[in-house]
Each structure stands twice: as C-alpha cells, then as structure tokens.
PyMOL Python script that loads the backbone (N, CA, C, O; Angstrom):
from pymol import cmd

cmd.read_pdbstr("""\
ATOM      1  N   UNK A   1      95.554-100.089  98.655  1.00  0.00           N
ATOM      2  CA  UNK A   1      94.975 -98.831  98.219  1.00  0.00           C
ATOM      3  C   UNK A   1      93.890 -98.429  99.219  1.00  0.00           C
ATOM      4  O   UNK A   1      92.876 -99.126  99.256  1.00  0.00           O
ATOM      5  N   UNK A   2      93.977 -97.599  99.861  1.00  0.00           N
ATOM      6  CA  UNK A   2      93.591 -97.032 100.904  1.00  0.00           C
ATOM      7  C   UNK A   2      91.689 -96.689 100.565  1.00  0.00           C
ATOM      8  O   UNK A   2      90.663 -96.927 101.202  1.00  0.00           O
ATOM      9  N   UNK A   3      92.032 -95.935  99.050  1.00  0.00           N
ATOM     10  CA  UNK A   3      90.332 -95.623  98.780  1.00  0.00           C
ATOM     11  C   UNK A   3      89.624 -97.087  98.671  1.00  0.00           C
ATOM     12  O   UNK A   3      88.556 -97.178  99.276  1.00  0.00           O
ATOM     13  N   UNK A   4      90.046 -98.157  98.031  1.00  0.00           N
ATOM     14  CA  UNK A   4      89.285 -99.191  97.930  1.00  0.00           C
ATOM     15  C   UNK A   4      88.452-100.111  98.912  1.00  0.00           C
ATOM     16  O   UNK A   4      87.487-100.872  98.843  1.00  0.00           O
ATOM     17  N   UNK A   5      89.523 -99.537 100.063  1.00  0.00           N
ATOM     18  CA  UNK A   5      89.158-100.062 101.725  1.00  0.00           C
ATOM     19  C   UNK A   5      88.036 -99.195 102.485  1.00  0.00           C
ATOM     20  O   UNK A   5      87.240 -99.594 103.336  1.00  0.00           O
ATOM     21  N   UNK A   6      88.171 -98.030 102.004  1.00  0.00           N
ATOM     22  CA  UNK A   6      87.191 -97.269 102.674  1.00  0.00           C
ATOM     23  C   UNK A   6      86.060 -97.328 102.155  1.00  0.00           C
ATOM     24  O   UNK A   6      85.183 -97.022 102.963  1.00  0.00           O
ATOM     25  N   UNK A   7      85.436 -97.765 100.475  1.00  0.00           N
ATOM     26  CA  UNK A   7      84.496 -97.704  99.684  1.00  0.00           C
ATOM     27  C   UNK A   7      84.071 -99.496 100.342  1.00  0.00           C
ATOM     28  O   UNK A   7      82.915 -99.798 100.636  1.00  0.00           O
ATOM     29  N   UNK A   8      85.118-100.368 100.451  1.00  0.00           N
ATOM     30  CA  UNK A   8      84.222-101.921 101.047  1.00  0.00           C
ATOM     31  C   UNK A   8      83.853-101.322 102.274  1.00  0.00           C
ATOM     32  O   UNK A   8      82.795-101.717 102.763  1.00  0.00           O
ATOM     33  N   UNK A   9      84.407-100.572 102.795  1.00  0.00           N
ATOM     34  CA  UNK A   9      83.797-100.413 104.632  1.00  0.00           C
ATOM     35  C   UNK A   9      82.509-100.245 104.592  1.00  0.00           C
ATOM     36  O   UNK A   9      81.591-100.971 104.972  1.00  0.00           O
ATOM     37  N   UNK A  10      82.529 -98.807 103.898  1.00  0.00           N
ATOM     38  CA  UNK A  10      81.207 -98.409 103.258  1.00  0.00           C
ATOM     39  C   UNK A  10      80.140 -98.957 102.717  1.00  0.00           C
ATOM     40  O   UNK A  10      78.964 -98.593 102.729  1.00  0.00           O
ATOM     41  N   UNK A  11      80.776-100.065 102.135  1.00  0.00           N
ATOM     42  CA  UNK A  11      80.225-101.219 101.499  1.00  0.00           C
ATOM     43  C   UNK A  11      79.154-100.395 100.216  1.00  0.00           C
ATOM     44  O   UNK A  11      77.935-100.439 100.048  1.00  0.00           O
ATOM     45  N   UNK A  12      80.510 -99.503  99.293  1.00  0.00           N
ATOM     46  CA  UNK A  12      79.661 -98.921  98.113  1.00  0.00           C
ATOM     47  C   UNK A  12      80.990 -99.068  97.162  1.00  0.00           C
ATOM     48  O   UNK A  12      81.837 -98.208  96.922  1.00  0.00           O
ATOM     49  N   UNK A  13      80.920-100.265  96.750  1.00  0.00           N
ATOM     50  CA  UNK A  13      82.474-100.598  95.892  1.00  0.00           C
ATOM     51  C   UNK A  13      82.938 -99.723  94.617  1.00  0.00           C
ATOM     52  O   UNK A  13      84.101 -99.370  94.428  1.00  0.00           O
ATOM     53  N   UNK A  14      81.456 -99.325  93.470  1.00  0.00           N
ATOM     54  CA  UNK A  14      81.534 -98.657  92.821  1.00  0.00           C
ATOM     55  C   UNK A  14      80.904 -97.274  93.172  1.00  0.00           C
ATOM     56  O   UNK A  14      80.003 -96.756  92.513  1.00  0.00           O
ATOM     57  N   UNK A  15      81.523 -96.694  94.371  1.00  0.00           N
ATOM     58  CA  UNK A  15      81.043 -95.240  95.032  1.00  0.00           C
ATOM     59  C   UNK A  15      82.461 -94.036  94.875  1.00  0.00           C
ATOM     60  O   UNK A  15      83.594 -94.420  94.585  1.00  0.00           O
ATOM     61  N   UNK A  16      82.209 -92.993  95.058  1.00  0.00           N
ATOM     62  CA  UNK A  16      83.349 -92.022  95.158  1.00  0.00           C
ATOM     63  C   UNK A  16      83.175 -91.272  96.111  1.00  0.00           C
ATOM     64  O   UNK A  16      82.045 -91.020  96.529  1.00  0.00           O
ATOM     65  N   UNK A  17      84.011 -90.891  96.510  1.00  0.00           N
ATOM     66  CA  UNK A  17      83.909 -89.652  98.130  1.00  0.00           C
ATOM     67  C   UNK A  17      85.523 -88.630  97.480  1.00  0.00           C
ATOM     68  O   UNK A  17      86.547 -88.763  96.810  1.00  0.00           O
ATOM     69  N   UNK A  18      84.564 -87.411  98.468  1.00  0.00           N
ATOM     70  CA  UNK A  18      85.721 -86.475  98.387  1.00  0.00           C
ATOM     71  C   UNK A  18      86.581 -86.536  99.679  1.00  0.00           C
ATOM     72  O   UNK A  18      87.789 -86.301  99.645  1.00  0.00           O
ATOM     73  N   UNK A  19      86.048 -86.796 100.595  1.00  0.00           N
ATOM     74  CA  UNK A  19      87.175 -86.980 102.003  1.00  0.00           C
ATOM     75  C   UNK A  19      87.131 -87.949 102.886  1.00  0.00           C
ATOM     76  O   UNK A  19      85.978 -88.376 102.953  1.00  0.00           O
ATOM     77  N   UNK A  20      87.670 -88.360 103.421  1.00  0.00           N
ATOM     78  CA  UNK A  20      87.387 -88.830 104.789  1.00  0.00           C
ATOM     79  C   UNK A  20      88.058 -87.995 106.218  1.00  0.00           C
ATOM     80  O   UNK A  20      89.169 -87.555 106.516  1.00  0.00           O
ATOM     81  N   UNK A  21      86.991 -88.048 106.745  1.00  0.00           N
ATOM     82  CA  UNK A  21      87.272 -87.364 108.043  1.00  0.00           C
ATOM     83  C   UNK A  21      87.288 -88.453 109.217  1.00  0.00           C
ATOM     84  O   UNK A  21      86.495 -89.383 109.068  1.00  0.00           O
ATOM     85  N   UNK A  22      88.001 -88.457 110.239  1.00  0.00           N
ATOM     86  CA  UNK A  22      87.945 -89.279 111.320  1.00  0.00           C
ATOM     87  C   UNK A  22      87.642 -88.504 112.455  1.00  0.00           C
ATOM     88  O   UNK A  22      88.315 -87.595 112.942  1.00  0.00           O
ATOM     89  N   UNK A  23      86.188 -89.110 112.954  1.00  0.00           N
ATOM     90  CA  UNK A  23      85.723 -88.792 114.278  1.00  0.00           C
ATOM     91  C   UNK A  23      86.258 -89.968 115.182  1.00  0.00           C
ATOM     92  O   UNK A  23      86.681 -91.020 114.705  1.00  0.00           O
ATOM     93  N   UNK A  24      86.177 -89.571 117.122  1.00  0.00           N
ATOM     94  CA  UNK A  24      86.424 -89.626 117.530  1.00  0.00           C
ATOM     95  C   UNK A  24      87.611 -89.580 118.630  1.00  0.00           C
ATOM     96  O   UNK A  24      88.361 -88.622 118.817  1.00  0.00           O
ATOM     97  N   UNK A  25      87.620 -90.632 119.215  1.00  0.00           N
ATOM     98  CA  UNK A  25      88.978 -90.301 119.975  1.00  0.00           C
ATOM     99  C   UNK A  25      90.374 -91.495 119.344  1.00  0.00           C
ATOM    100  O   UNK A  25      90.430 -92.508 118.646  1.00  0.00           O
ATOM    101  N   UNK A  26      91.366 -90.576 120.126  1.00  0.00           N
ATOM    102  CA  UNK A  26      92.764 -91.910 119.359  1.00  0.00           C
ATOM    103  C   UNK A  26      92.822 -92.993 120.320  1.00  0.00           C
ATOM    104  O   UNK A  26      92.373 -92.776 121.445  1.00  0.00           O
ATOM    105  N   UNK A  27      93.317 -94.146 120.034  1.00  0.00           N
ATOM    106  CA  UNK A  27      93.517 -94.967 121.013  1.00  0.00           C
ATOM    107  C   UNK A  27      94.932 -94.909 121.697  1.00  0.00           C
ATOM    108  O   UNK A  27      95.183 -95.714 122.594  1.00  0.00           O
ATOM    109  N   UNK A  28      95.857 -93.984 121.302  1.00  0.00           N
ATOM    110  CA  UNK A  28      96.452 -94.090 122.366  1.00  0.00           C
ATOM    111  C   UNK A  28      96.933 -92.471 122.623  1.00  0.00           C
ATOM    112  O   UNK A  28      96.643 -91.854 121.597  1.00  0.00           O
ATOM    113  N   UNK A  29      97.251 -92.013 123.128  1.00  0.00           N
ATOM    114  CA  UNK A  29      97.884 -90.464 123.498  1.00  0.00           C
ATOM    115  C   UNK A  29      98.916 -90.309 122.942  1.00  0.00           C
ATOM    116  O   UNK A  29      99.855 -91.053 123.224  1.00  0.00           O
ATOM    117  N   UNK A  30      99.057 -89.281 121.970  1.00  0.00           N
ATOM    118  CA  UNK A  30     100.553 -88.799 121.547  1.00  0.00           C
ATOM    119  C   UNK A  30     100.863 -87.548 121.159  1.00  0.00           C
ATOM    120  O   UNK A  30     100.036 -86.787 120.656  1.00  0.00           O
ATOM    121  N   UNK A  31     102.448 -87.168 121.431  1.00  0.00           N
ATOM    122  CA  UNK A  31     102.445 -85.298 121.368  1.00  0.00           C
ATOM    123  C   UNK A  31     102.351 -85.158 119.773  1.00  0.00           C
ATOM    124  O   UNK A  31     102.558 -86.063 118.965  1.00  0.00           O
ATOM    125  N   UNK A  32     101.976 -83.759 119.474  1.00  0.00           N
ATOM    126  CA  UNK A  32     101.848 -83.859 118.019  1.00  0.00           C
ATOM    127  C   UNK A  32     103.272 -83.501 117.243  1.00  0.00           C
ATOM    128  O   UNK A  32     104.295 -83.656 117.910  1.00  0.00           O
ATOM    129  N   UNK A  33     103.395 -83.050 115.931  1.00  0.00           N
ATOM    130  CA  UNK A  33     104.832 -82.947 115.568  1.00  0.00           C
ATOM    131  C   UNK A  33     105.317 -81.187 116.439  1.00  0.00           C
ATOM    132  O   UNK A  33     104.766 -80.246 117.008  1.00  0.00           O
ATOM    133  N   UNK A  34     106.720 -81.661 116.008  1.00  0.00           N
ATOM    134  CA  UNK A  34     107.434 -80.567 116.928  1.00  0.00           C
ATOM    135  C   UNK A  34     107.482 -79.392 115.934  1.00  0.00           C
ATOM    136  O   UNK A  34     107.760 -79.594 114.752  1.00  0.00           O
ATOM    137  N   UNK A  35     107.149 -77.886 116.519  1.00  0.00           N
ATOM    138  CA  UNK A  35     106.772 -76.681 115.892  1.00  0.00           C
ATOM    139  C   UNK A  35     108.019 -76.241 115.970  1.00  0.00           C
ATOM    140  O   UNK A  35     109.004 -76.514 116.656  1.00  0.00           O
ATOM    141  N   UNK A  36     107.591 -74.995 114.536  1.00  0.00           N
ATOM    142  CA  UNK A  36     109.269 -74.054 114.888  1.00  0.00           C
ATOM    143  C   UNK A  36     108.604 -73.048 115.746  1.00  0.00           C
ATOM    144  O   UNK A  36     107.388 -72.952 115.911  1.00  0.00           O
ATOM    145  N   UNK A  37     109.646 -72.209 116.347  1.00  0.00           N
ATOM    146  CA  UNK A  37     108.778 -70.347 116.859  1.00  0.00           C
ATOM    147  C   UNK A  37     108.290 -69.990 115.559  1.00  0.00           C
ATOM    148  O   UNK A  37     108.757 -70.380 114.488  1.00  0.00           O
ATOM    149  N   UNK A  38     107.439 -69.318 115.708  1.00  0.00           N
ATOM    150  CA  UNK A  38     106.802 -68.009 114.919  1.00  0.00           C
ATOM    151  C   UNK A  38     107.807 -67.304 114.212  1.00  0.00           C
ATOM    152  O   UNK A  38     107.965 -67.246 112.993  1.00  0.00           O
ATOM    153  N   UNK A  39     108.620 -66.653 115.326  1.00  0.00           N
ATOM    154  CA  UNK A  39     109.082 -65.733 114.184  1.00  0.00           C
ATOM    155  C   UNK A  39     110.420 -66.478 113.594  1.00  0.00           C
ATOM    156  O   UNK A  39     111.192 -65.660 113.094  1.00  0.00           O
ATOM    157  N   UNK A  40     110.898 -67.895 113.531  1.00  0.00           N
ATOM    158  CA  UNK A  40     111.585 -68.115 112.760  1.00  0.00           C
ATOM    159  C   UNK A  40     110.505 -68.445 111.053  1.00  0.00           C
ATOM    160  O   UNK A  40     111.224 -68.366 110.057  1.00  0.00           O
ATOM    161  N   UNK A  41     109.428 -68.676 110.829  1.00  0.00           N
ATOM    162  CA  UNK A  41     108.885 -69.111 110.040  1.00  0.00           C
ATOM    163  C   UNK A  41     108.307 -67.763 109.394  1.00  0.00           C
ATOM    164  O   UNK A  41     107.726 -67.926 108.322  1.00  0.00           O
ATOM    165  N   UNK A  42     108.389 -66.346 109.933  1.00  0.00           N
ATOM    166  CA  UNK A  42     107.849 -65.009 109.045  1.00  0.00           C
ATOM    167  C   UNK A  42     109.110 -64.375 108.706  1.00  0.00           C
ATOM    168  O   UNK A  42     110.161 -64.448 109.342  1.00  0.00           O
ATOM    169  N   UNK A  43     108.881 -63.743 107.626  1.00  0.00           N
ATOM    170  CA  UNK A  43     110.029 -63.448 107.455  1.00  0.00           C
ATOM    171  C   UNK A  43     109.228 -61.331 106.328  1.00  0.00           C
ATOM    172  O   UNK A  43     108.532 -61.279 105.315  1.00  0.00           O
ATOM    173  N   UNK A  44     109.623 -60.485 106.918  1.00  0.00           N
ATOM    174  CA  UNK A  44     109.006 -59.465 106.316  1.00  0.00           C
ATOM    175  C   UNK A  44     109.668 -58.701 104.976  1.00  0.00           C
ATOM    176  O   UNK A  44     110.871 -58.740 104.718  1.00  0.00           O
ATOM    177  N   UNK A  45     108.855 -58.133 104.326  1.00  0.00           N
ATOM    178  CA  UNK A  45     109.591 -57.327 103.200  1.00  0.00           C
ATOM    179  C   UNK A  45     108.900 -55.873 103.233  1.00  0.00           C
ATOM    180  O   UNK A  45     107.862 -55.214 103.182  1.00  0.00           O
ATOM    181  N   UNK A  46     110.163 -55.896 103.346  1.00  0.00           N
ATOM    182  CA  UNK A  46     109.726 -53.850 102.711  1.00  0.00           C
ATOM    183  C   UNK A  46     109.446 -53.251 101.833  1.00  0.00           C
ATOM    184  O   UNK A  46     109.293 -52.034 101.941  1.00  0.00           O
TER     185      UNK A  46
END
""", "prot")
cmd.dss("prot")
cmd.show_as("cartoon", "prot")
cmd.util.cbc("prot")
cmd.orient("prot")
C-alpha cells in the first residue's frame, strides 16, 4: 500500500496527505506516452 510507505518515509504513521508530488529529476531518460493528432481527438457540433 503505497500511502502507508509514504506516511513511514515521512515518518508520521498516523498522518494524512492529500498528494504527493515528485520533485526532481528521473533517473533515467524516457519518451513520454505516444499522442494522437489534435484533430483526431475534437470532434465539432453544430
């Protein structure tokens, strides 16, 4: 369980958080996921 690990890191066992954010950099380089075009994803109404 992912929250329980982040509250020992924290070292606040009976604590609550609304997010976690990750600073810094990644350790290794990678492309991100593959996009559609634009205009396959709009679609208009009249």
């Amino acid at each position: 369980m992912i929250k329980h690990e982040v509250l020992t890191f924290l070292e606040e066992p009976d604590g609550e958080f609304m997010a976690v954010i990750p600073v810094g950099y990644p350790s290794r380089v990678s492309e991100g996921p593959k996009k559609r075009p634009l205009a396959v994803s709009i679609r208009y109404l009249d």
